[in-house]
ChimeraX commands (.cxc) that place a marker at each C-alpha (Angstrom):
marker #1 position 13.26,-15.36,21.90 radius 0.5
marker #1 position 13.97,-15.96,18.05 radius 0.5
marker #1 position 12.49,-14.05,15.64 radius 0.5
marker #1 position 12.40,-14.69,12.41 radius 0.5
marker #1 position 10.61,-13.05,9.52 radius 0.5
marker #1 position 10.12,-14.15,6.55 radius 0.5
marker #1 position 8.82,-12.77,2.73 radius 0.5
marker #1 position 7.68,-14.38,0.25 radius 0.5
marker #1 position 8.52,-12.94,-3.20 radius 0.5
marker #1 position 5.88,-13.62,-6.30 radius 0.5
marker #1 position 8.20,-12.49,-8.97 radius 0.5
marker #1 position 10.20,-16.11,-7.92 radius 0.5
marker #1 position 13.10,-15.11,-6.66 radius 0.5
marker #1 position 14.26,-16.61,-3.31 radius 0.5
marker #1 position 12.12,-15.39,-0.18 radius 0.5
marker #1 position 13.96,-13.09,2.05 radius 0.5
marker #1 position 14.56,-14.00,6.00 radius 0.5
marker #1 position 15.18,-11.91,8.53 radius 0.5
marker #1 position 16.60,-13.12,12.05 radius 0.5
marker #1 position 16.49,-11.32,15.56 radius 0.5
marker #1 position 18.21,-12.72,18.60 radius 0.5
marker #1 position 14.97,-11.39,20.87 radius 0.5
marker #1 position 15.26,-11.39,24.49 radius 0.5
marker #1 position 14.73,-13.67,27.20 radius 0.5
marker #1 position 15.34,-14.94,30.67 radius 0.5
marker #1 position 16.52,-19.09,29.64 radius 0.5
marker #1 position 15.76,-21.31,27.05 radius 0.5
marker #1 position 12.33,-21.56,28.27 radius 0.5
marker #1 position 11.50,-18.37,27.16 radius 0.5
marker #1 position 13.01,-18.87,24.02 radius 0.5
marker #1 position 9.96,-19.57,20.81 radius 0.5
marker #1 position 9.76,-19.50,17.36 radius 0.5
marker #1 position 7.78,-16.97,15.76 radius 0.5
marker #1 position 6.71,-16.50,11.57 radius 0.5
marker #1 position 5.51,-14.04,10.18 radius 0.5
marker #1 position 4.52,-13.88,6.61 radius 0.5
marker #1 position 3.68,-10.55,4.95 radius 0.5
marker #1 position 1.79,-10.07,0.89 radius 0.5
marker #1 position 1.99,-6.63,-0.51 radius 0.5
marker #1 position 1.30,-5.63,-4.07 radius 0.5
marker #1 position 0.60,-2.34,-5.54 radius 0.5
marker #1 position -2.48,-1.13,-7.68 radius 0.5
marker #1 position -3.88,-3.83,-9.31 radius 0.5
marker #1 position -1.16,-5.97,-7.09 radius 0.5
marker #1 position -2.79,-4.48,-3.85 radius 0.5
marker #1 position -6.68,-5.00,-5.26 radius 0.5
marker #1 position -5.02,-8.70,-5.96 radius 0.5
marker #1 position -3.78,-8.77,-2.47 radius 0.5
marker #1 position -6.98,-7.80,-0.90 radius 0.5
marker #1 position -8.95,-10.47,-2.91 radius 0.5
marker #1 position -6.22,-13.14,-1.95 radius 0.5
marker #1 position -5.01,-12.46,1.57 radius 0.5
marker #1 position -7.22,-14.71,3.66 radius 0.5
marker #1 position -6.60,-17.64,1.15 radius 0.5
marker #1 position -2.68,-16.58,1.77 radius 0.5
marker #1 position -2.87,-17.14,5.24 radius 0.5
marker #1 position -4.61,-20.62,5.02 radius 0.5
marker #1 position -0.91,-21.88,3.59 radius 0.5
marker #1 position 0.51,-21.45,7.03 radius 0.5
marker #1 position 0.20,-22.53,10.71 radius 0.5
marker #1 position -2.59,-20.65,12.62 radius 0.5
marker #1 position 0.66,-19.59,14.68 radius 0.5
marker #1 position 1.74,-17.42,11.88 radius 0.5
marker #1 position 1.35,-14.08,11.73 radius 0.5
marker #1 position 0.30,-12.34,8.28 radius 0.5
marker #1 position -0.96,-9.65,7.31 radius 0.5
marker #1 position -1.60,-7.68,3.78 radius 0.5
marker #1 position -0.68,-4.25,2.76 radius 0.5
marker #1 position -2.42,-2.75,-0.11 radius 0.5
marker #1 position -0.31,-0.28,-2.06 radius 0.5
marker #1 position -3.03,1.87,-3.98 radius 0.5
marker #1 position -5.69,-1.32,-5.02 radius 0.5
marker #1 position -8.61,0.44,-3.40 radius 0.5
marker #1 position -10.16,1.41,-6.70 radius 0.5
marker #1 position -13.14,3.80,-6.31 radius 0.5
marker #1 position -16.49,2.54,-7.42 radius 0.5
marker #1 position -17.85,6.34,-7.85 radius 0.5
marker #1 position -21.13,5.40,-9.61 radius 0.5
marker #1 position -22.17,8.92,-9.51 radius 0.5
marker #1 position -18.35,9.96,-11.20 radius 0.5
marker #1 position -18.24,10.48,-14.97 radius 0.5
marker #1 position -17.15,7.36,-16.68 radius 0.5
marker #1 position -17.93,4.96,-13.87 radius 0.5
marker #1 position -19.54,2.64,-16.19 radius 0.5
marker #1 position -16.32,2.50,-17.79 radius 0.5
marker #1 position -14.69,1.15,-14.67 radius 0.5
marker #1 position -17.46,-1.45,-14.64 radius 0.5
marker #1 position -17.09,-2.93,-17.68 radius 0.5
marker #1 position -13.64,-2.94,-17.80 radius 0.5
marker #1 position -13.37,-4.83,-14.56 radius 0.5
marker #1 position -16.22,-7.42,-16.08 radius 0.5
marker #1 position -14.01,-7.71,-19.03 radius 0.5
marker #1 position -11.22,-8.31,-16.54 radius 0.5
marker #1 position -13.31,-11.41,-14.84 radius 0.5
marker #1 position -14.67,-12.70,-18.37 radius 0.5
marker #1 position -11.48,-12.62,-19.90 radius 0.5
marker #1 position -9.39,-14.76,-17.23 radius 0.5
marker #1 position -12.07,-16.73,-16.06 radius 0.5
marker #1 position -12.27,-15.25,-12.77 radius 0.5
marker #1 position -16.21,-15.37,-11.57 radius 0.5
marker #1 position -15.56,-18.53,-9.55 radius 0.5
marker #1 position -12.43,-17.62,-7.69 radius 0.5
marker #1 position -14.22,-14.14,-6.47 radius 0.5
marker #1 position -14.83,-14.65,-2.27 radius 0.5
marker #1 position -17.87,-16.54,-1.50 radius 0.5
marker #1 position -18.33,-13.46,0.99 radius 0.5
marker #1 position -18.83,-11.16,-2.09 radius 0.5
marker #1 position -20.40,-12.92,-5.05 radius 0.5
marker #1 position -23.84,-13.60,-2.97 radius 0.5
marker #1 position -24.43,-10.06,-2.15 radius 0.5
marker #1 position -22.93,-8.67,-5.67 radius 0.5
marker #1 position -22.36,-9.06,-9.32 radius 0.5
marker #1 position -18.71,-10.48,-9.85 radius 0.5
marker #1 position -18.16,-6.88,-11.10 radius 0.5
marker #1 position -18.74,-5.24,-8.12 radius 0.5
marker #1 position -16.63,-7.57,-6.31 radius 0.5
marker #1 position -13.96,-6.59,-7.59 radius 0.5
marker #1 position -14.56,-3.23,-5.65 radius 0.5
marker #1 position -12.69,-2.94,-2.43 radius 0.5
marker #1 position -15.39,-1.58,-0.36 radius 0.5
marker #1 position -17.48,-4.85,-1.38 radius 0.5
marker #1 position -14.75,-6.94,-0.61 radius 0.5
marker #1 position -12.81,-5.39,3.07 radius 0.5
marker #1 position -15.25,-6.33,5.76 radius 0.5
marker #1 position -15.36,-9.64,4.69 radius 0.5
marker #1 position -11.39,-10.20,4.92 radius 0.5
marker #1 position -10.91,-11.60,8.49 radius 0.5
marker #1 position -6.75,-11.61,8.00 radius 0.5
marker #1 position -5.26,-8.19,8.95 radius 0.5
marker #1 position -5.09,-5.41,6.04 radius 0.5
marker #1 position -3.60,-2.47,5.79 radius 0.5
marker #1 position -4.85,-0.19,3.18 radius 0.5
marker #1 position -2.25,2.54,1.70 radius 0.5
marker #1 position -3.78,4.69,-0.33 radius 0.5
marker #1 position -1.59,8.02,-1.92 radius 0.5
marker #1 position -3.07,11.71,-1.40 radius 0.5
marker #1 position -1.68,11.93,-5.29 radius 0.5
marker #1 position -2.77,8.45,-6.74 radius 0.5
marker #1 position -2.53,9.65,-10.13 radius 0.5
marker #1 position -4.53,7.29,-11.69 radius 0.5
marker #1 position -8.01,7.64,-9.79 radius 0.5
marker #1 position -7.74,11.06,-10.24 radius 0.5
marker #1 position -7.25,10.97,-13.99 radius 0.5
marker #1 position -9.58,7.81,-14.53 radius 0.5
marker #1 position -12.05,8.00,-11.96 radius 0.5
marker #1 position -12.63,11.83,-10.98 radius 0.5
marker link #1:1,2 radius 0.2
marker link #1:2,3 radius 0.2
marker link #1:3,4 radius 0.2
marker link #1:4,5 radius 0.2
marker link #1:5,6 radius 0.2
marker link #1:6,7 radius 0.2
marker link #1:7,8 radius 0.2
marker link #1:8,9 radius 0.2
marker link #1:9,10 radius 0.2
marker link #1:10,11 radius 0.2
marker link #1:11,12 radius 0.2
marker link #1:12,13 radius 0.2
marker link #1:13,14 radius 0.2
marker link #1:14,15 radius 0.2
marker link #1:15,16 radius 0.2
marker link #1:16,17 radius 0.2
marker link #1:17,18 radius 0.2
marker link #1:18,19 radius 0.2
marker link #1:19,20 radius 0.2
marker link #1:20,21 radius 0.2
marker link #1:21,22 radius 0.2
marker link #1:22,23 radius 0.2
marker link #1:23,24 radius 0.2
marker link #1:24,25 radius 0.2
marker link #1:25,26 radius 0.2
marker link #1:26,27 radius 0.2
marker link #1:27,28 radius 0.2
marker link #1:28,29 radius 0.2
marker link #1:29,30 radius 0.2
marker link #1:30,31 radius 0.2
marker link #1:31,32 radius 0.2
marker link #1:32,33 radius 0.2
marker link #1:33,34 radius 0.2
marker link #1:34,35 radius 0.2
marker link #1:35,36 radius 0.2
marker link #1:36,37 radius 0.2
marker link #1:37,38 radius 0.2
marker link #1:38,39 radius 0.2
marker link #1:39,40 radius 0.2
marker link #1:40,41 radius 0.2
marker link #1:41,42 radius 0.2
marker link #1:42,43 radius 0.2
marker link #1:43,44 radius 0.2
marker link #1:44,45 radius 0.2
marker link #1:45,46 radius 0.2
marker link #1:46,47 radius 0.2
marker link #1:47,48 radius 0.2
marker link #1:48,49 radius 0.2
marker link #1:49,50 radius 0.2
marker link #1:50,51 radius 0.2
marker link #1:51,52 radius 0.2
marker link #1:52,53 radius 0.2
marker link #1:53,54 radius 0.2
marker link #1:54,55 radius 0.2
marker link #1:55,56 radius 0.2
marker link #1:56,57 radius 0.2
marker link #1:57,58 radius 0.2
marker link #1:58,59 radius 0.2
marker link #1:59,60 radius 0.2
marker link #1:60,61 radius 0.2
marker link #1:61,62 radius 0.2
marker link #1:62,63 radius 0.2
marker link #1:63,64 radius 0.2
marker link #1:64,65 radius 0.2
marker link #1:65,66 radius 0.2
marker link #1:66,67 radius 0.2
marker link #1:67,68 radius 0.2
marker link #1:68,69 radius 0.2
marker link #1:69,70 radius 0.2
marker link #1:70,71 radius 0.2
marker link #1:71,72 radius 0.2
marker link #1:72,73 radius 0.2
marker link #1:73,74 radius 0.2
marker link #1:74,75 radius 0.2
marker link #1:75,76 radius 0.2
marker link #1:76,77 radius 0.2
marker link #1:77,78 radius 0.2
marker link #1:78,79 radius 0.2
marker link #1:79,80 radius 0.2
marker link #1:80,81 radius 0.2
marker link #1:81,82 radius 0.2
marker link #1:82,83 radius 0.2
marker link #1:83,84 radius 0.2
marker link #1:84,85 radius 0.2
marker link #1:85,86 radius 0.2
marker link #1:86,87 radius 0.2
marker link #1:87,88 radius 0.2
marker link #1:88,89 radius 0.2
marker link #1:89,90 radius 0.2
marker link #1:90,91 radius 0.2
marker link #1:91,92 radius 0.2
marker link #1:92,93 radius 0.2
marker link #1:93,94 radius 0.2
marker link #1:94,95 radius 0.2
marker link #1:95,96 radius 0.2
marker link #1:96,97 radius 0.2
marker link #1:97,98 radius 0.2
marker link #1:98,99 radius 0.2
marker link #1:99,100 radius 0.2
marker link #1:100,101 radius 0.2
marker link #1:101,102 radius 0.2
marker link #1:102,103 radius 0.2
marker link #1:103,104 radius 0.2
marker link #1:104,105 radius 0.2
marker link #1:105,106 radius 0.2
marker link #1:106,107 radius 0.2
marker link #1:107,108 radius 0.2
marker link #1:108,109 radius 0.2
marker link #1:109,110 radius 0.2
marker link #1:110,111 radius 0.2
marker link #1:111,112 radius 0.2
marker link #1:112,113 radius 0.2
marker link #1:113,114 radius 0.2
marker link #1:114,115 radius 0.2
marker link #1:115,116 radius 0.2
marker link #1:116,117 radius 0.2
marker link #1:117,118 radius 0.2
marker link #1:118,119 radius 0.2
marker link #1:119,120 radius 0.2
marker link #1:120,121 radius 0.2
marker link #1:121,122 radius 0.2
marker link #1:122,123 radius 0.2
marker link #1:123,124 radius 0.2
marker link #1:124,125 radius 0.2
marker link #1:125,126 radius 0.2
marker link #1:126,127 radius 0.2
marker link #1:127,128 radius 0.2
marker link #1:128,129 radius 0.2
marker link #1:129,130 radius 0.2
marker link #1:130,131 radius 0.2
marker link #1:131,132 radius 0.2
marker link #1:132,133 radius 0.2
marker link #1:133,134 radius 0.2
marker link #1:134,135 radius 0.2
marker link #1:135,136 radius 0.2
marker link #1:136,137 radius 0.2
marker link #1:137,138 radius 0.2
marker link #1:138,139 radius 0.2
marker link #1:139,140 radius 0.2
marker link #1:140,141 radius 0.2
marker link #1:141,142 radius 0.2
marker link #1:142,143 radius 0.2
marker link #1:143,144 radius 0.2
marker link #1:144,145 radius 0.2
marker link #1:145,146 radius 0.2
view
């Protein structure tokens, strides 16, 4: 069996490839397997989240991705002080680039674009895998948010 693995970087330099000679009785056994993987941190994870089942769409349905989040789990904390400033900052986010229509379809029913741009609005509706990292110390919630 052949492994190989691949990355794709966003910053556009050259993906990086990883090969593994596997195992395997005869060249029966032997398959080709992809995986593809799209991290980001903070506002690169939240961008992750919203963009990881549209990620997997560009490959086979034999391809294996997945999406780590690196601290873009931002806390909606209505009932925090300064939560409305979280609010309209993220609706002067979607204003300023346009962004209403490109929110999931899953989300923007149910919620104001704001709000979608919430993790916990957006996660159950994400049917590729995710992997949410989120630090004990994530200075900026902390300062910002609590």
């Amino acid at each position: 069996m052949y492994i190989y693995t691949c990355i794709f970087c966003l910053d556009g330099t050259p993906p990086g490839y990883a090969y593994s000679r596997g195992y395997g009785a005869g060249i029966d056994n032997w398959h080709i397997y992809l995986q593809a993987l799209l991290s980001g941190g903070s506002a690169g994870g939240l961008a992750r989240i919203l963009h990881c089942d549209k990620f997997k769409t560009l490959f086979v349905d034999t391809t294996r991705v997945k999406c780590p989040s690196d601290s873009g789990f931002f806390i909606h904390g209505e009932h925090f002080v300064g939560a409305d400033w979280k609010e309209n900052r993220f609706f002067d986010v979607i204003s300023t680039h346009g962004l209403a229509n490109l929110l999931p379809t899953s989300c923007t029913p149910k919620f104001s674009p704001t709000l979608c741009f919430f993790p916990e609005n957006l996660v159950l509706d994400v049917k590729t895998p995710l992997f949410l990292i989120e630090s004990a110390f994530d200075q900026f919630q902390v300062r910002a948010i609590l």
